[in-house]
C-alpha positions in Angstrom: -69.3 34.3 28.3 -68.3 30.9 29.3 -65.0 29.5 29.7 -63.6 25.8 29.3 -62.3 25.1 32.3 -58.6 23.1 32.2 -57.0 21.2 35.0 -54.0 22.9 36.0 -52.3 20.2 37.2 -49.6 20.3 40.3 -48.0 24.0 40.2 -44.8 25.3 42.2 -45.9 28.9 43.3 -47.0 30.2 40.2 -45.0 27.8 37.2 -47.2 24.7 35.9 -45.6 21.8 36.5 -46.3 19.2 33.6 -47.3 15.5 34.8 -46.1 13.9 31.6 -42.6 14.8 29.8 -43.7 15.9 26.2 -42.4 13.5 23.4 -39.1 13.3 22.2 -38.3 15.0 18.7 -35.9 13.1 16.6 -32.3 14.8 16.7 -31.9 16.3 12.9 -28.5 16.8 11.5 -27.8 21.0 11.2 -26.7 20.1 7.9 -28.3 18.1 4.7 -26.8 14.4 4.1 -25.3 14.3 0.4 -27.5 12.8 -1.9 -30.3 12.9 -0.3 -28.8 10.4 1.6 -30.4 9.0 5.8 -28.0 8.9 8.5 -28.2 5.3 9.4 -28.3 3.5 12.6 -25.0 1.9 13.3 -24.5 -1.7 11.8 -23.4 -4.8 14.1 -20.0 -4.9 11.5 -19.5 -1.1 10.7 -19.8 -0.6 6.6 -15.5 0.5 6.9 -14.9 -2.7 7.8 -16.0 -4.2 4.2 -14.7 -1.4 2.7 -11.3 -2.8 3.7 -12.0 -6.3 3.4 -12.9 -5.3 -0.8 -9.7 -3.0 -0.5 -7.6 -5.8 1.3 -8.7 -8.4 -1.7 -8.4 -5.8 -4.8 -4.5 -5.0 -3.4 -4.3 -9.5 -3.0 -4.9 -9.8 -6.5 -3.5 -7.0 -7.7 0.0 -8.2 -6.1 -0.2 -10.9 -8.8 1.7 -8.4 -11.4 4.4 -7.7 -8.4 5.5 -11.6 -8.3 6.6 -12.2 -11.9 9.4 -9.6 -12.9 12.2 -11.9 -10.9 10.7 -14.7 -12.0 10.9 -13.4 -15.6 14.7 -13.0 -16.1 16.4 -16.4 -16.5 13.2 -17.2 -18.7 13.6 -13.8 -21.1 17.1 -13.7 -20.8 17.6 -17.5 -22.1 14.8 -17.5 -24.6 15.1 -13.9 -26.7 19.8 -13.6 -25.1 18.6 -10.3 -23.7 21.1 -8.9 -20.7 20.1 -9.1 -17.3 20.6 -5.8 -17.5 17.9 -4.7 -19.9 15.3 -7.2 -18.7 16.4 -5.1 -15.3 15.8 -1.6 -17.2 12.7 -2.7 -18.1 11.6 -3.7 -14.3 13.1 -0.4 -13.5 10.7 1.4 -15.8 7.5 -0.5 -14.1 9.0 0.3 -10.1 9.9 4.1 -11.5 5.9 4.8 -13.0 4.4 3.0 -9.8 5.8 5.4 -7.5 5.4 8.4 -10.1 1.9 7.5 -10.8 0.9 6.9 -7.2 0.0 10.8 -6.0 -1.7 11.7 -9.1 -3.6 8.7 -8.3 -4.4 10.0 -5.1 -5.8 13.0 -6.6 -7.8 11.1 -9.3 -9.4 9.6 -5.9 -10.9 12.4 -4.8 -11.6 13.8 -8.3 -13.5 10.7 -10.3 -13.8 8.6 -7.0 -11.8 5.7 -5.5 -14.1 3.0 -7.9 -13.3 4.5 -10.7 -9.6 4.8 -10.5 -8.8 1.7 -9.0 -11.0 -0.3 -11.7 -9.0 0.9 -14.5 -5.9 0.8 -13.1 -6.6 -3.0 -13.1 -7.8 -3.3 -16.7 -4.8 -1.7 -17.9 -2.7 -3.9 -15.7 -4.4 -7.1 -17.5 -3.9 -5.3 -21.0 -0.3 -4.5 -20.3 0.4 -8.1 -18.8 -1.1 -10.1 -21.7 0.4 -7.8 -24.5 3.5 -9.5 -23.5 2.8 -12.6 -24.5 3.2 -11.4 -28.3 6.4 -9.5 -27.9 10.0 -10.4 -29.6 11.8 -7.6 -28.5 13.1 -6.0 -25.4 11.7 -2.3 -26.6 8.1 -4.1 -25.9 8.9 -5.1 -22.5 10.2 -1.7 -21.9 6.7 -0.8 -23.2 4.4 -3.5 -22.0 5.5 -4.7 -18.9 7.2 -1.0 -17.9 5.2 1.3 -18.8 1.5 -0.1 -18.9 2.0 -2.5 -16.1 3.5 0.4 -14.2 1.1 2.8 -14.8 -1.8 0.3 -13.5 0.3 -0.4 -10.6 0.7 3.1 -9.7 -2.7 3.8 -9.3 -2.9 0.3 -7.3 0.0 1.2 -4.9 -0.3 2.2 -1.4 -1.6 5.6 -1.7 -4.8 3.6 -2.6 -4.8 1.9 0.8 -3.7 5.6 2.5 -6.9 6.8 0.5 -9.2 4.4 1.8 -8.1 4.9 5.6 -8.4 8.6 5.7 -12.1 7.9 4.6 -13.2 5.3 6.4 -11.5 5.5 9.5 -10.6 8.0 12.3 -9.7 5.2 15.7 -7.3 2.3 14.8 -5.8 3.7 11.6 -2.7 2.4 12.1 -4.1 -1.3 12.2 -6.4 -0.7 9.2 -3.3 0.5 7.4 -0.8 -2.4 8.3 -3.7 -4.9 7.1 -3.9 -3.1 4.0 -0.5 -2.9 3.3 -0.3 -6.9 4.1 -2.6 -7.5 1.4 0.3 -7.3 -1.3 2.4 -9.9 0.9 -0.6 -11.9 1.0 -1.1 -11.4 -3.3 2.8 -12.7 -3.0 2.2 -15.7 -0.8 -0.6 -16.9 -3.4 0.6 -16.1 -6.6 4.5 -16.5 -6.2 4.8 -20.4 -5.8 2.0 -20.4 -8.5 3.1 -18.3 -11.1 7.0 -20.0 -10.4 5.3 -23.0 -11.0 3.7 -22.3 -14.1 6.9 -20.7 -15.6 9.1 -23.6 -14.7 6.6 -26.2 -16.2 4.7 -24.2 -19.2 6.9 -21.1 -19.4 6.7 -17.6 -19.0 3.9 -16.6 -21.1 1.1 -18.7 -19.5 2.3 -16.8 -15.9 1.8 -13.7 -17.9 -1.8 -14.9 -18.7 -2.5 -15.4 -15.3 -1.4 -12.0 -13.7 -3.9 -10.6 -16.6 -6.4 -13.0 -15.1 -6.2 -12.2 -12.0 -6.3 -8.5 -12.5 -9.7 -8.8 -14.4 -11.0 -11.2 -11.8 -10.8 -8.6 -8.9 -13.1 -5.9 -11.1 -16.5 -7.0 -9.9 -15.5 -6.9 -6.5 -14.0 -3.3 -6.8 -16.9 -2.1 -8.7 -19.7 -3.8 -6.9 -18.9 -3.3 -3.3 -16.5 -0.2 -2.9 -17.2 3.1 -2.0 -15.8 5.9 -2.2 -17.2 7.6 1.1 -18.8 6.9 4.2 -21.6 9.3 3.5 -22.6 7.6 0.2 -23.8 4.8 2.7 -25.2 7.7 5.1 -22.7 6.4 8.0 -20.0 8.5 10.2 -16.4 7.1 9.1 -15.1 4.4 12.1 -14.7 5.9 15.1 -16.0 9.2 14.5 -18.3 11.0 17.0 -20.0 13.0 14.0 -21.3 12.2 10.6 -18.6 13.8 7.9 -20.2 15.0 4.8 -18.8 13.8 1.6 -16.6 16.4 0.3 -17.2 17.7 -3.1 -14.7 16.1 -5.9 -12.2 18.1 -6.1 -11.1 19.5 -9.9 -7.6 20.2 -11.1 -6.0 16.7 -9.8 -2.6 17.7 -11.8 -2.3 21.2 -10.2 -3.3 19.7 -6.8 -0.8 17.1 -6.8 2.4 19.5 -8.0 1.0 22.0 -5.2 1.2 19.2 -2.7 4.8 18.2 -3.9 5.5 22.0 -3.7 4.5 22.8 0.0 5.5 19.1 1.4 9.2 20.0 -0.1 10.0 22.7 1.4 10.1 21.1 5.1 12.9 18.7 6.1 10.7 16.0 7.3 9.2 15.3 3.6 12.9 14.8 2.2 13.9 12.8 5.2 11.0 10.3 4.8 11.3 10.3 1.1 14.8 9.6 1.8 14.4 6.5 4.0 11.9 5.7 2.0 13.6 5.3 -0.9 16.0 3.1 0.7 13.3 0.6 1.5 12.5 0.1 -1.8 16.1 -0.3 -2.7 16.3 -2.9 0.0 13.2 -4.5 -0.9 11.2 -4.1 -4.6 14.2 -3.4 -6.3 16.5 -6.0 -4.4 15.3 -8.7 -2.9 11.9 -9.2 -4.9 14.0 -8.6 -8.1 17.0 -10.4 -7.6 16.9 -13.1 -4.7 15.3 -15.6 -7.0 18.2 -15.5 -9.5 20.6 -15.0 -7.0 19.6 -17.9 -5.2 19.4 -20.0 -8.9 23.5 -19.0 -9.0 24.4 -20.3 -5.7 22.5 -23.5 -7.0 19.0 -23.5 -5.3 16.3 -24.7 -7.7 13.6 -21.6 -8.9 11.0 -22.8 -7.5 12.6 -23.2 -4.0 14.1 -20.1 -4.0 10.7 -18.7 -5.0 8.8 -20.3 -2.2 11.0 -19.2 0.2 10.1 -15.4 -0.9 6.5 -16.6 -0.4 7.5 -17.7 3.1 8.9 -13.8 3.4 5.2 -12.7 2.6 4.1 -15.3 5.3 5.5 -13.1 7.7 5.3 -10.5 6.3 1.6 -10.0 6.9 2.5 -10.6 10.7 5.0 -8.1 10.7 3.2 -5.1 8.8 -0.2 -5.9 11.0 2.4 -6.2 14.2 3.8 -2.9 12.9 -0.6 -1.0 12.5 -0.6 -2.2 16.1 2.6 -0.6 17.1 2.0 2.5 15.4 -0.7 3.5 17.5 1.3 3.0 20.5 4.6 4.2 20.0 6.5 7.2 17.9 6.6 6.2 14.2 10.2 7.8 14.2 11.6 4.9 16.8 9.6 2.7 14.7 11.4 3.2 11.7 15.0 3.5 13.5 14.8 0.2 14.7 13.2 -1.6 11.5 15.8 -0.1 8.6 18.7 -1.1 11.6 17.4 -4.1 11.6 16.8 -4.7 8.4 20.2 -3.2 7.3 21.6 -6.0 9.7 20.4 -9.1 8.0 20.9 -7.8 4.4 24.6 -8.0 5.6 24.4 -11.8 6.8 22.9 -12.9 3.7 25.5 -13.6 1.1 27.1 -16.2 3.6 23.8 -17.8 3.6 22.7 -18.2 0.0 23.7 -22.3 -1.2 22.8 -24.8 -3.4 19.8 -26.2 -0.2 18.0 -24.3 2.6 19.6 -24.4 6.1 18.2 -23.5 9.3 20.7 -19.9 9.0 18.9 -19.3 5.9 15.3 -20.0 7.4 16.6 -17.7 10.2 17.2 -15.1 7.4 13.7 -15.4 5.5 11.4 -15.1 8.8 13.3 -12.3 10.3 13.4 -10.1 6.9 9.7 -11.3 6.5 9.1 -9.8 9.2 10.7 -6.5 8.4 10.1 -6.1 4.8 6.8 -3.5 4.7 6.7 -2.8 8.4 7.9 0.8 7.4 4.9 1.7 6.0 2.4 2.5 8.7 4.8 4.6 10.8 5.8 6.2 7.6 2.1 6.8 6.8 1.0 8.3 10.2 4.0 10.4 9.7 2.9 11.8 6.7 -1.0 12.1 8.3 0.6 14.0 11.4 2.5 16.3 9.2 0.7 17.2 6.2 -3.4 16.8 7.4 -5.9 16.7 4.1 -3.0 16.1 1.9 -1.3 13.8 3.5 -2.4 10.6 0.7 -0.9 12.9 -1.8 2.1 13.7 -0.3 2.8 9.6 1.0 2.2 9.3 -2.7 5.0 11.2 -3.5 7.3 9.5 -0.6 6.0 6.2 -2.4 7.5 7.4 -5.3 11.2 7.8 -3.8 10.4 4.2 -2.5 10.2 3.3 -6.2 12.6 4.8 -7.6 15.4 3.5 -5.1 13.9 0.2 -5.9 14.1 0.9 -9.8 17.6 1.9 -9.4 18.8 -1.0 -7.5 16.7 -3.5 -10.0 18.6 -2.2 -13.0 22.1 -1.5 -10.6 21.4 -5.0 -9.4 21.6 -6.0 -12.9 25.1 -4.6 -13.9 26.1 -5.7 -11.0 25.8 -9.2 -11.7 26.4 -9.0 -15.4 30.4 -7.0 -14.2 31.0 -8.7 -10.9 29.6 -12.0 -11.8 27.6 -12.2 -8.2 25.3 -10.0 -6.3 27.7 -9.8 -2.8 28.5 -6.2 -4.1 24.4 -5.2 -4.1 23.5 -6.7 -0.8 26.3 -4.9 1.3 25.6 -1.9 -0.6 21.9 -2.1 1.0 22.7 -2.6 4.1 25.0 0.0 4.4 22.3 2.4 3.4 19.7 0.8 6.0 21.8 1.8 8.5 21.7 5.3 7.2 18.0 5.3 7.0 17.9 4.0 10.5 19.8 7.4 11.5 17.3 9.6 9.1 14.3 8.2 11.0 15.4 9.6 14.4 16.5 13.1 13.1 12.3 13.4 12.1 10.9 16.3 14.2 7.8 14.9 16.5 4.8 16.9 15.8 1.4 16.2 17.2 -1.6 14.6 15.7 -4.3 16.9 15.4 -8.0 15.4 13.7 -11.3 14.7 14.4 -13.0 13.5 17.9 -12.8 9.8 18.4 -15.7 8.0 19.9 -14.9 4.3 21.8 -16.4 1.8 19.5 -15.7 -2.0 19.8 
């Protein structure tokens, strides 16, 4: 019987010792890629990144709706004699169903997908801002403006930009969140000197026209080039060391939202950041976006300028909230949000010696440094929330974002009786900072808890 002979090659003792390595096998997930989906090799410019370029550009134009209701009240309330007061209610109503809508939002995310959601929020935004062109009485700006702009908006606000974080990202969250949250400053830096503009020289209605415009406008880009998860592109999220699956959608958006509320409320550090929170809307949506324009009108100062120099406040505020990403990474969002609402509590008190009939450098002074202050609470207050509250976290800052709103709808209809008893608004803006300076205090009493998520892998 004959035998093929083989070359044994070298041997130590009695093992074979190979002369050539056998070839590599590709690695192969443990696990199948949703939708049939390849993992992909790493882009130059991770895929997150335009994800939150589209967001950063959907929240721009979105902030067009944002910028009208201050410029709306000497208009409405000279044309159609209604109080300052109502036209305030009915801003009210639209602050109030932004922050209400906001966590169900969240939960419609991960139900129908972040597309979805976010491109009919805008629609109805454009339906409820051009419906207002037709109105004649103040029960259909209640409706119009209040309810269907506020609606939209809700599902536009920042629990969209939490949504889109948690997703995409896993290393420099806090930076991806304070560019986000810039985006509605930067909406307000293009649209306010615009739309005040426009209502000074062609009236109210044709501003109206263009917030519906510019809701409509930012739909391709939504629906074209977001995504909902990193895995429908077959890439890891930024700066994780593992590919995440995509996470079936989850049903019952209602009952998840409610449950959220109900577990988040029974800690202390949910009521104290919906607490502080809420005072930053006061001291900001309801406030100063609401009423410095007209305030500024009764101390003299022409619309327009007083309108520009809120679009200077959005200048710097996109400094400040990025400043603020930055900063959150680094150092405990509780001292964070201590020395912003101090601060911020500070200036409110300066500012009715500063309002008159021409800008001053005090006044400048005023509008950089509260620029710089105005959303800067919203990354720490975010990374709070992710710290505390894990997978639910979007739906519980949703619910915090709705204590921002409605401190800032109470203060935008208070703000309103206010002026209409008083006469002036000195009573509203040392009323704010007062309550800064108790929100400063909240933020420290915020128990520290550690991070806990997903391995981060170095990426440049």
């Amino acid at each position: 019987m004959t035998q093929t002979s083989q070359s044994p090659g070298p041997t130590t003792g009695d093992t074979p010792v190979a002369t050539r390595l056998p070839r590599r096998r590709p690695y192969r997930l443990p696990y199948r890629i949703p939708n049939g989906l390849r993992l992909r090799r790493r882009p130059p410019v991770h895929r997150a990144w335009v994800v939150a370029g589209v967001t950063f550009v959907t929240i721009v134009g979105a902030a067009a709706f944002a910028s009208l209701p201050g410029l709306l009240i000497d208009p409405l309330h000279t044309e159609f004699g209604w109080s300052r007061a109502m036209i305030g209610f009915a801003v009210s109503i639209n602050l109030a169903l932004y922050g209400l809508t906001a966590p169900f939002a969240a939960a419609m995310m991960d139900r129908f997908g972040i597309r979805r959601v976010v491109a009919c929020a805008l629609l109805t935004i454009a339906l409820g801002s051009a419906l207002t062109v037709h109105m004649t009485q103040s029960w259909q700006l209640v409706l119009c403006w209040g309810v269907l702009v506020g609606l939209g908006s809700g599902s536009m606000a920042l629990a969209f930009a939490a949504t889109v974080t948690n997703r995409w990202f896993v290393a420099r969250r806090g930076l991806v969140t304070g560019i986000l949250t810039a985006g509605g400053a930067a909406g307000q830096l293009v649209f306010l000197p615009l739309l005040s503009w426009i209502t000074e020289h062609h009236g109210w209605r044709p501003a109206a026209v263009t917030v519906a415009v510019a809701a409509v406008a930012v739909v391709p880009f939504v629906w074209f080039l977001l995504r909902d998860h990193p895995a429908d592109v077959g890439l890891a999220p930024y700066g994780a060391a593992e590919f995440v699956p995509k996470p079936p959608p989850v049903s019952g958006a209602a009952g998840r939202t409610l449950r959220a509320l109900r577990d988040a409320s029974r800690t202390s550090t949910f009521w104290l950041l919906a607490g502080t929170f809420a005072i930053c809307g006061a001291s900001t949506n309801g406030l100063v976006k609401t009423h410095f324009v007209p305030a500024a009108h009764d101390h003299g100062l022409p619309v327009t300028t007083a309108a520009s120099l809120l679009a200077v406040i959005g200048v710097f505020d996109i400094v400040g909230t990025v400043a603020s990403g930055w900063f959150t990474d680094r150092i405990s969002p509780r001292r964070l949000l201590a020395i912003y609402y101090g601060l911020r509590g500070l200036s409110l008190m300066f500012l009715p010696m500063l309002l008159a009939d021409s800008i001053h450098p005090p006044m400048v002074l005023f509008i950089v440094f509260y620029g710089l202050d105005w959303v800067a609470t919203v990354p720490p207050t975010i990374a709070l929330c992710r710290a505390h509250y894990g997978e639910n976290s979007a739906i519980v800052f949703g619910w915090v974002l709705a204590a921002h709103q409605i401190g800032a709808a109470l203060v935008a209809y208070l703000g309103g009786v206010a002026r209409d008893a008083f006469g002036s608004y000195d009573v509203v803006w040392y009323s704010s900072g007062a309550l800064c300076a108790i929100a400063a205090l909240m933020s420290l009493v915020i128990r520290r808890r550690p991070v806990a998520g997903p391995a981060v892998a170095v990426m440049g």
